[in-house]
C-alpha positions in Angstrom: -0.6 -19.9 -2.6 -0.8 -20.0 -6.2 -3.4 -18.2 -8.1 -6.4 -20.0 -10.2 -5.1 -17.2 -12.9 -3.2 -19.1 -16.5 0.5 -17.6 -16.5 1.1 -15.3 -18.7 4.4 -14.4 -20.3 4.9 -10.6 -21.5 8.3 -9.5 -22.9 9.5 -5.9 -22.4 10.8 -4.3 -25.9 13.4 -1.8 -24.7 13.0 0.9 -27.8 17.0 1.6 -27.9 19.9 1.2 -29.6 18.0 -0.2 -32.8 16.6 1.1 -35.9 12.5 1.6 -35.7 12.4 -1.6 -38.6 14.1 -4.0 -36.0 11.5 -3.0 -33.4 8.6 -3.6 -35.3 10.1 -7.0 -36.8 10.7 -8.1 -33.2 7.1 -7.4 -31.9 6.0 -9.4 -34.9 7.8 -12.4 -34.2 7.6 -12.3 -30.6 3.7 -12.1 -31.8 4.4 -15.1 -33.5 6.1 -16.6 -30.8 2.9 -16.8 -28.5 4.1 -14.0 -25.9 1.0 -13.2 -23.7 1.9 -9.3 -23.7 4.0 -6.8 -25.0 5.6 -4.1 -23.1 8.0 -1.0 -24.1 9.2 1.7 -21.4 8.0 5.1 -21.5 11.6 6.9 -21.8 13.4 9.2 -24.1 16.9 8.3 -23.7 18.7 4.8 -23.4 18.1 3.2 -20.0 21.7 1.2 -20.5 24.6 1.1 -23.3 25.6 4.2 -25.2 24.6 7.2 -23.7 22.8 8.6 -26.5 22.2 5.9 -28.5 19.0 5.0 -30.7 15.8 5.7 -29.0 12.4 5.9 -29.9 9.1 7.6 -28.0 6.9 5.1 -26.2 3.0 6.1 -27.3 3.6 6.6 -31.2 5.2 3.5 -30.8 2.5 1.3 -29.4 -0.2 3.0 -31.4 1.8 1.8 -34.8 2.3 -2.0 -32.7 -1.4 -2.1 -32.3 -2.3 -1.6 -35.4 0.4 -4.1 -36.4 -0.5 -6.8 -33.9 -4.0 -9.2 -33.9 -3.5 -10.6 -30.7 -1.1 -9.8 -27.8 -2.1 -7.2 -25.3 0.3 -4.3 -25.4 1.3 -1.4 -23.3 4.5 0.6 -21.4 6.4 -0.8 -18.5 5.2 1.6 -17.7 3.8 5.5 -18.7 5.2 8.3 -16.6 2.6 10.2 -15.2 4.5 13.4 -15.1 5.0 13.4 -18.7 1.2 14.3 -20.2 -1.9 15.6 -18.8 -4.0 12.9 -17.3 -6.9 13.7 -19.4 -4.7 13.5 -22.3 -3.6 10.6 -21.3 -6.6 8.7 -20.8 -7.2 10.0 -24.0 -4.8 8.4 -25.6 -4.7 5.0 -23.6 -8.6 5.1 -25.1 -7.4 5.6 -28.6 -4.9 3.3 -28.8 -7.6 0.7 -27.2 -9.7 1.3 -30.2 -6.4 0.8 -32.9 -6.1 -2.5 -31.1 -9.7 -4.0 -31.8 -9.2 -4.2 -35.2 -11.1 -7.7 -36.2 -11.8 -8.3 -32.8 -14.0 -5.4 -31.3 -11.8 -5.5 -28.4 -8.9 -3.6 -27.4 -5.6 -4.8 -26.2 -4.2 -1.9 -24.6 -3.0 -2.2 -20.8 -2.6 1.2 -19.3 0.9 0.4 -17.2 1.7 3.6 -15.4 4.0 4.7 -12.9 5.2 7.8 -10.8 8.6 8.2 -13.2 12.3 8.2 -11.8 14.6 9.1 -14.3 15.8 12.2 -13.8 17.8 12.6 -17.2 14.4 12.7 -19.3 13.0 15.3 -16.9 15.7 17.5 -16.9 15.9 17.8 -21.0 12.5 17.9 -21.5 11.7 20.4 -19.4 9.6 18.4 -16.6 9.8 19.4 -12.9 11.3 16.4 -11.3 10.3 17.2 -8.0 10.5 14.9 -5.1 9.6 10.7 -5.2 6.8 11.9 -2.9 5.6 14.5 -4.8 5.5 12.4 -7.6 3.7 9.5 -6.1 1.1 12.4 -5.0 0.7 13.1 -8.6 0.0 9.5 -9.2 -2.4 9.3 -7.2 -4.2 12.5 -7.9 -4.2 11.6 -11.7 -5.6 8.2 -11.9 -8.7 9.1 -10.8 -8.8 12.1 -13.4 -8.2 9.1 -16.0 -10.8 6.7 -14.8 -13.0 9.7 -14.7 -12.1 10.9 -18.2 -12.8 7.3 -19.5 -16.0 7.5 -18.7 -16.4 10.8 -20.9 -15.1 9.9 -24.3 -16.7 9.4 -27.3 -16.3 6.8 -28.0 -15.7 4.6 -24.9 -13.1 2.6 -24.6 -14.0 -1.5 -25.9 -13.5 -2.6 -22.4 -12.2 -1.4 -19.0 -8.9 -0.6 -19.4 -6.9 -2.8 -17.3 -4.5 -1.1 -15.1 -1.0 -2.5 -14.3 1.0 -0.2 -11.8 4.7 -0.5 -11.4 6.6 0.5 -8.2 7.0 -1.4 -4.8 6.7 1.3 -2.2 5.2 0.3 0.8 3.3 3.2 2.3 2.7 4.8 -1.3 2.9 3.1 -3.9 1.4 -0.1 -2.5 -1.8 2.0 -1.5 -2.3 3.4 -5.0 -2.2 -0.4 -6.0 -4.7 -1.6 -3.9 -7.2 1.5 -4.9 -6.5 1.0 -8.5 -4.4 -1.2 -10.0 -5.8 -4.7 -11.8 -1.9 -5.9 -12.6 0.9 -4.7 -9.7 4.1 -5.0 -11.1 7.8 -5.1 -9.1 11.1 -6.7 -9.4 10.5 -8.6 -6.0 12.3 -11.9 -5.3 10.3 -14.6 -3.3 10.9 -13.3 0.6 10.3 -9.4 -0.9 6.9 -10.4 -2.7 5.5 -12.8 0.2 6.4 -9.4 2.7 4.9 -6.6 0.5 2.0 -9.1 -0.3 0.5 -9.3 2.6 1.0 -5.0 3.2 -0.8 -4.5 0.1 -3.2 -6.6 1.7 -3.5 -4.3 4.5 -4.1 -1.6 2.1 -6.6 -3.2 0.4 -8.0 -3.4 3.9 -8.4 0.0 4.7 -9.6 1.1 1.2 -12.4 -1.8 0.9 -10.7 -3.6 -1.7 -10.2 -7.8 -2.4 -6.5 -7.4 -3.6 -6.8 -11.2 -4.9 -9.0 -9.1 -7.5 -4.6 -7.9 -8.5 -2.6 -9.7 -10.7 0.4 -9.9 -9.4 3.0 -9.3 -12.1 7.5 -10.1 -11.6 10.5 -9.2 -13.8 12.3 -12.5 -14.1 15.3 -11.6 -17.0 17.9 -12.2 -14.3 15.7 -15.1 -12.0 15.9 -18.5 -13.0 13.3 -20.9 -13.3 13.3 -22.1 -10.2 13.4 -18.6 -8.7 10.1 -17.8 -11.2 8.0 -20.9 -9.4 8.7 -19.6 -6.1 7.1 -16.6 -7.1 4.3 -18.7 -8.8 4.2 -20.2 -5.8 3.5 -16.9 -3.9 0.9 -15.9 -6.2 2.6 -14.3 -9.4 1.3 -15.4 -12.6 2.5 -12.4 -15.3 5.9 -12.8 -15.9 8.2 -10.1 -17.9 11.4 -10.5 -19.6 13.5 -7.5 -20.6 15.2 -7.5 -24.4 17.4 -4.8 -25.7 18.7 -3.8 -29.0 21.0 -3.1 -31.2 20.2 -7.4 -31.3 17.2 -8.5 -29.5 17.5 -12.5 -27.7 14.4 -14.2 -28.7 16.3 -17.6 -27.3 15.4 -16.7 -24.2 12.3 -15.7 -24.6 11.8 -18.9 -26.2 13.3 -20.8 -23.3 10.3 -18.8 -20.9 7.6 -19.7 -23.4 8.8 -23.1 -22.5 8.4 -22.9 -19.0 5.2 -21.2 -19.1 3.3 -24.0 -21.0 4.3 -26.3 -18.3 3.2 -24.9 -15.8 -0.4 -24.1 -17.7 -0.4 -28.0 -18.4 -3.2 -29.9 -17.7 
């Protein structure tokens, strides 16, 4: 059934094939826009198009967007964990909270994290790629380390760090979302989501947790609207829509900003 939650709309800057200016002009009128969230993907080559086109690192990036930004949240779809240390990275995640607050006293930084998959990045930056297990192991080894760490720093984080995992694996990945994620995140369409829904329920189950606590988060850039309500319908209320350079589509952003505001009608 639907979810008492507002839907929210977040937009996924892809950080390739376009100069760092286009970027950061984008996020500010997407900003300006009234997107809910913005998202970037933690990468270091071009996911699609040229090869070795234009690319840009995703933390440096989103420290400089917070900075720039008053009022969307902001974060990767989403962080490899094999990349950094997971001290280092809740380091970071905490630091970035902190560049966010500016004027507000609370962050907008949403740690979006995931077991990593694409083997190119790996291999040229020295990574061991190991196995999608092995990974997922690693995953869920480290988030504890990070929640742990949080509690450390000086100074805290503004607030508790809300944690969207990515991924839609049903004996892995679905556990590590019902122990610690507050956003899941997949590419589901409506049969997919009502089936894994109710698994992650049984995993919530078994590890004491209320997964209606989980907002349930869907890629929509090739769903229509229609498609989007049956997910709605299901539960989903974030909503992420993929641009990519060397000219980002803001039409269609526009067009889901549209949507969204009738369905948060009174």
């Amino acid at each position: 059934m639907p979810s008492t939650r507002p839907v929210r709309l977040a937009v996924q800057i892809a950080p390739q094939h376009a100069p760092y200016e286009k970027i950061r002009d984008t996020a500010a009128e997407l900003e300006e826009l009234g997107v809910d969230i913005l998202f970037n993907w933690d990468h270091f080559f071009p996911l699609s198009g040229e090869r070795d086109g234009l690319h840009f690192e995703s933390w440096t990036m989103l420290a400089a967007l917070a900075e720039q930004t008053s009022r969307v949240e902001l974060g990767a779809l989403v962080n490899c964990n094999s990349y950094r240390n997971p001290h280092l990275q809740a380091d970071m995640a905490r630091t970035i909270d902190h560049i966010s607050a500016h004027g507000t006293g609370t962050g907008r930084f949403i740690f979006g994290t995931g077991s990593g998959w694409f083997e190119r990045d790996y291999d040229e930056y020295g990574y061991e790629f190991g196995t999608v297990g092995s990974r997922l192991d690693a995953l869920a080894r480290d988030l504890p380390v990070i929640e742990e760490r949080w509690g450390k720093l000086n100074p805290a984080p503004t607030r508790e760090i809300p944690i969207l995992i990515g991924g839609g694996g049903e004996r892995k990945t679905l556990r590590i979302v019902a122990q610690h994620a507050d956003i899941w995140h997949s590419f589901s369409d409506a049969p997919t989501l009502e089936r894994k829904l109710g698994i992650l329920a049984t995993h919530g189950d078994a590890v004491g947790r209320d997964v209606s606590e989980i907002e349930i988060s869907v890629e929509v850039s090739r769903k229509t609207h229609a498609e989007a309500e049956e997910l709605h319908t299901l539960g989903g209320t974030l909503f992420t829509v993929g641009i990519s350079g060397p000219h980002y589509d803001l039409a269609k952003v526009g067009d889901w900003l549209a949507w969204r505001d009738a369905l948060n009608a009174p």
